[in-house]
N, C-alpha and C positions, 0 to 999 in steps of 0.2 A: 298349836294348831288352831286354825280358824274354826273349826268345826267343835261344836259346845257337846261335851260329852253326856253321853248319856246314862241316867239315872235309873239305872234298874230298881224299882223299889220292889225289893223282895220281900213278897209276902210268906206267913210262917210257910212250914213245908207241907204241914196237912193242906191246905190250899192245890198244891199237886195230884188233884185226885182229876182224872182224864173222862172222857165223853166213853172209852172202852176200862176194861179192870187194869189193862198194865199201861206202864209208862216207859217201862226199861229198854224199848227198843223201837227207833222210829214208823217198823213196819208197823206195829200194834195202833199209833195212834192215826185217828180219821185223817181223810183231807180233804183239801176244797171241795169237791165234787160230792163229796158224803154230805160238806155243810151247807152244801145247794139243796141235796134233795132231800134233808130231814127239814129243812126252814121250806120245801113244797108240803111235806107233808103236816107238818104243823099247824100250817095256814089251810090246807086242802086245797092248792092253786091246780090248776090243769095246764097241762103240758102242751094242749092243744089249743090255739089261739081260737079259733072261733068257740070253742067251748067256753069262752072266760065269764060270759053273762052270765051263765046258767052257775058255774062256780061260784061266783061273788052274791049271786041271788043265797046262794046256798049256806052262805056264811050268815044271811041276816038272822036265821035260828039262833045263832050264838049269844047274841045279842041279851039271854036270858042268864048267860052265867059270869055276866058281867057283874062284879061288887058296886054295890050303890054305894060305901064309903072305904075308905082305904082302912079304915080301925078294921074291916072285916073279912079282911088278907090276912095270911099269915106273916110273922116277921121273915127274912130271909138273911142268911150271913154271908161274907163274899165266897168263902168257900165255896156256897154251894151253886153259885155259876161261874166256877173258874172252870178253863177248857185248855187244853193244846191240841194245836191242828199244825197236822206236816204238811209241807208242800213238800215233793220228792224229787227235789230236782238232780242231787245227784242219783239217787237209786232209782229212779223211772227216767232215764234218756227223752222218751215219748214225749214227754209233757215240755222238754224244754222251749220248743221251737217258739210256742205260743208268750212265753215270756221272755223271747233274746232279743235285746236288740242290736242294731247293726256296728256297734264299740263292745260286742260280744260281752255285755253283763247285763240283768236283770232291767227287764221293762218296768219304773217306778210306777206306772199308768197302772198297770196289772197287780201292782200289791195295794194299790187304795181300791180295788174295784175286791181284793179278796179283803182288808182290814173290815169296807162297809157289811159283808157277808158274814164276816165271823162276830162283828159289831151285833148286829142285830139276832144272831145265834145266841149271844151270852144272856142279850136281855130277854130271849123267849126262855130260860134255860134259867133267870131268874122269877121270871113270871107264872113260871111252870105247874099248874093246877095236878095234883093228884088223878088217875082215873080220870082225866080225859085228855084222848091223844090230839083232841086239835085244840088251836088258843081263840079267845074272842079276840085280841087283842089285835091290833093291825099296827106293828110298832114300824117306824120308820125314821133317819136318818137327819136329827134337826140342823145341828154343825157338828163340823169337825172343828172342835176346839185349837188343836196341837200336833202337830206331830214331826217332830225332832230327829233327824240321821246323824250317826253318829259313825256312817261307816261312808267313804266316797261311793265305792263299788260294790256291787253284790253280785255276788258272782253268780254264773248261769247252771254251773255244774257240782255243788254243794248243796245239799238239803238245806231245808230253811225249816224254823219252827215258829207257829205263833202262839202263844200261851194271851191268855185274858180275865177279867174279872169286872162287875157293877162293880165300881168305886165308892158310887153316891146315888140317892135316889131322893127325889121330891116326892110330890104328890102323884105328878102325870106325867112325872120327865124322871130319866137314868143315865148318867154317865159312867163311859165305859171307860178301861185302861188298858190299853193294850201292847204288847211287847212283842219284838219280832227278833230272832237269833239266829245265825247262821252257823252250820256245823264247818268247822277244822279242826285237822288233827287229832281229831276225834271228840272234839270242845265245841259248844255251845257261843257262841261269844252276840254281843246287842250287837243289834245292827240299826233299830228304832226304837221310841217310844213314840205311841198316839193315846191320845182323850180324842171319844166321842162321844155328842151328847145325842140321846135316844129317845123318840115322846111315843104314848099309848095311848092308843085313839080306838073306836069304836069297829064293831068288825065290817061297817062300810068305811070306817077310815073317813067318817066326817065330823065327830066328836069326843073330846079330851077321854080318857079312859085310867079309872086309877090302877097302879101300879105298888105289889108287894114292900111293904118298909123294910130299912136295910140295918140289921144290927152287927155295929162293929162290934168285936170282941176284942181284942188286942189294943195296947198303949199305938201300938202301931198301925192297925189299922182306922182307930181313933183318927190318930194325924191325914190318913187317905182320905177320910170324910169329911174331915175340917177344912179339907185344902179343895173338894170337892165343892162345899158349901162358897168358897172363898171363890172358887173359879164360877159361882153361877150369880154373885154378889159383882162381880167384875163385869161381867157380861151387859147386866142388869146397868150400869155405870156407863159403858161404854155406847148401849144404843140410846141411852139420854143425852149422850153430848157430842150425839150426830151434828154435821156444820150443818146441814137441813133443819137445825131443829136449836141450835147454840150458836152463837158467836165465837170464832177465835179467839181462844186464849191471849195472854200479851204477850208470852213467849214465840206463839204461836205465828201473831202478830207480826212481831219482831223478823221473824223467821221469812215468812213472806215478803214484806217489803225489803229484807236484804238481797235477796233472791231479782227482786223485781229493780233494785236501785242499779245492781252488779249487770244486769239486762237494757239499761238505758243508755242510748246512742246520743252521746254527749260532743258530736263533732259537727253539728250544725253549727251555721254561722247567718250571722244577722244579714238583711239585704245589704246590696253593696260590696258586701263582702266586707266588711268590718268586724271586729273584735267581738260585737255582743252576741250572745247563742242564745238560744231559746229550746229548750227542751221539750219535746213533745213526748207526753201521753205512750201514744201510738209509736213512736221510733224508736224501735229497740234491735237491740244487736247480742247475735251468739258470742260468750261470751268462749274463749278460747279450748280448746277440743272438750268442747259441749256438743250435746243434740236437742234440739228442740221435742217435747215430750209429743207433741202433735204426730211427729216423722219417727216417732217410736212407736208402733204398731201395727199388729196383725191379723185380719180376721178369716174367719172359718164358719163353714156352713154344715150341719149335719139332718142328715132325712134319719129319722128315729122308727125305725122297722122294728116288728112284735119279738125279733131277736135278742133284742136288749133291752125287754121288759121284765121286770121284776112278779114277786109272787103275788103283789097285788095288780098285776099288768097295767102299770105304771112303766116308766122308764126308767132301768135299774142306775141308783146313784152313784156307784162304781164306774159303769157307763158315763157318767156327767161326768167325773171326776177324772178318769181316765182323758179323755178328750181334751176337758179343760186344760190337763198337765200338759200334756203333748202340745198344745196350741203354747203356751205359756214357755210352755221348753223351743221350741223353735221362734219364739218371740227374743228370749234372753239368747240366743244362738245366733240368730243375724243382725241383733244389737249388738255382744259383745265382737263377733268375728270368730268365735272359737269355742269350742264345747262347754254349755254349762252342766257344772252338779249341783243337786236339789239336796236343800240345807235343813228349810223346814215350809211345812206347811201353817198356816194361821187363818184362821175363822171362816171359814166355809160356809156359808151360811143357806140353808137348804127353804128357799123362801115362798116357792108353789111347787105342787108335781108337774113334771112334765108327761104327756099324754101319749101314749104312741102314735103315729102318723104326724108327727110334728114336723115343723121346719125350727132346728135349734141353731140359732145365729149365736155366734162364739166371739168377742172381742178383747185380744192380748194387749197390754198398755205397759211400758215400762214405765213406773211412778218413783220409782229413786234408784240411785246408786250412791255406790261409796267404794273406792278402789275396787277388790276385785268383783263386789257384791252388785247383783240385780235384784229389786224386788218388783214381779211382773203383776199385776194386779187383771185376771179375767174376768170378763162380766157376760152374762150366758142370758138371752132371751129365746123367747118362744113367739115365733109370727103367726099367723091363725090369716091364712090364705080367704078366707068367708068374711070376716070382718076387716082384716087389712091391718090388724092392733099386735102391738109390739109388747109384752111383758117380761118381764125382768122374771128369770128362774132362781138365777145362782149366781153371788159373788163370792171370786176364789182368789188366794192371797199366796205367793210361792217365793220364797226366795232363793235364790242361786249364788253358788260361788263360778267363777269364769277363772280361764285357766291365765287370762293374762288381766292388768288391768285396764277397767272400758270406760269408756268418756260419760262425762257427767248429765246426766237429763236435765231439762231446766223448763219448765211449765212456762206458758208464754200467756196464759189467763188466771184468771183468777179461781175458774173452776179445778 
């Protein structure tokens, strides 16, 4: 199968200790809606939008039980913010509507808008100060590293589970790991793996904030750390050798001028009409069931209502991410001609907040393919109607399998 299987790294079994005392039966464990309103109470966000000043004012207090160094946190192990959360979708009918969509399985939009929920749940759950019910901390959603399906469809009428853990922690930054399973036959089986990476910031959320260190215990959980280390050494690698910022590799190189040579309209002929051609620059030609990458795109506009504000009333990242898929999913849909499935997600990069009352301009780009695969590349800004100024929010990386295979993108610039 096309589809890259997925790696359950099972952590030991004590690690199954739940957000309630039992685990043995899906009723017993929380769900979304519990992991919504402990992350308000957490925070102490208001439920009433015009009250949110006097909330956020209200948070500057905290600001006192902030550690001035990380040596003066406690250590924490993974065990102790691991969680599972139900989603009930066969045992509560009610709730399905909101996540069906119209090929009757599972809206992908609605499980990243609940993964960034439970995301940010694990690392308040690691951060967790003794005696006191609220956090200074204002953790929020830097990227989404990874996240890998390993199942086509999900179904609409089967429970789902998420179980989670901090993997790794820096100084100001946490990455999460998260796993998603679906019940059959009375079995648990993956249906995801996601990494997210998580920062801690000050309780207005405008400066770095340390966060508890992470002690693995296990040869095993050793490796979760190592590979956590490895995944932020990577990261670190890859925005240095931004093309903004680096020259193309020779391979790289190589790669484009073949692209660009297979693109030149070699059937000019010299004045007169004579044998000799002259090749221009400019005259180029689709090369046979190709599309030009230009004529591969979709854009979308979204008015950002206090609806879809998060508990810093901000605009919830879920939200972003949800949108983003959906624009990206109907990008790879009337490029390929036929239903795509989403394979994986890659580097999401969560680059300013967005504000509520925004105007969020959304734009789908097919950027490659390969038989039956699209990789849709969204780029999300925020216009600011007052000034007239365009900023870059979010770029989202999605790729698709299509159920037949779809003609080739072929970039017609250099950018």
């Amino acid at each position: 199968s096309a589809y890259r299987l997925c790696t359950m790294r099972k952590l030991p079994s004590v690690l199954a200790r739940t957000l309630t005392s039992g685990t043995s039966g899906s009723s017993m464990l929380p769900d979304m809606s519990e992991v919504r309103s402990r992350l308000r109470d957490i925070v102490g966000a208001s439920t009433n939008w015009r009250d949110h000043v006097q909330a956020m004012q209200e948070r500057k207090a905290l600001h006192t039980l902030l550690a001035k160094q990380q040596e003066d946190l406690p250590p924490r192990r993974m065990k102790d913010s691991y969680l599972e959360v139900i989603l009930p979708l066969g045992s509560q009918p009610e709730i399905r509507e909101k996540y069906l969509n119209v090929h009757n399985s599972v809206r992908f939009g609605r499980i990243l808008e609940d993964l960034d929920s439970l995301g940010v749940l694990i690392c308040y759950t690691h951060t967790k100060q003794e005696m006191q019910p609220r956090s200074p901390l204002s953790i929020v959603t830097a990227l989404v590293d990874k996240i890998n399906l390993c199942k086509k469809i999900i179904y609409p009428d089967c429970d789902i589970k998420f179980t989670g853990n901090v993997s790794w922690v820096g100084r100001t930054s946490m990455e999460v790991k998260m796993h998603m399973l679906q019940l059959h036959d009375g079995d648990y089986s993956p249906v995801l793996d996601a990494t997210f990476v998580m920062v801690a910031r000050d309780p207005e959320n405008k400066r770095p904030a340390f966060v508890n260190p992470l002690v693995p215990e296990t040869p095993e959980e050793e490796e979760i750390f190592k590979q956590g280390e490895m995944n932020k050494l990577k990261r670190i690698d890859f925005s240095t050798a931004s093309l903004l910022k680096m020259a193309p590799t020779a391979e790289e190189r190589n790669i484009i001028h073949d692209i660009f040579l297979n693109t030149l309209d070699t059937r000019q002929e010299g004045k007169g009409g004579g044998a000799l051609k002259t090749v221009s620059f400019r005259s180029r030609k689709l090369p046979p069931n190709s599309v030009w990458m230009e004529d591969a795109k979709l854009k979308g506009l979204q008015i950002c209502h206090p609806q879809e504000r998060n508990i810093f009333n901000r605009i919830f990242g879920g939200f972003l991410m949800r949108k983003a898929f959906e624009l990206g999913w109907a990008t790879a849909c009337s490029y390929g001609g036929s239903r795509p499935f989403i394979v994986s997600v890659d580097d999401i990069m969560f680059q300013r907040p967005v504000e509520v009352g925004s105007l969020l301009l959304l734009s789908g780009q097919v950027c490659y393919t390969e038989k039956n695969y699209i990789q849709v590349r969204v780029h999300s800004e925020v216009y600011d109607a007052d000034t007239r100024e365009h900023q870059t929010t979010n770029i989202f990386h999605f790729t698709f399998i299509s159920e037949n295979e779809v003609p080739r993108v072929v970039p017609k610039t250099y950018g």
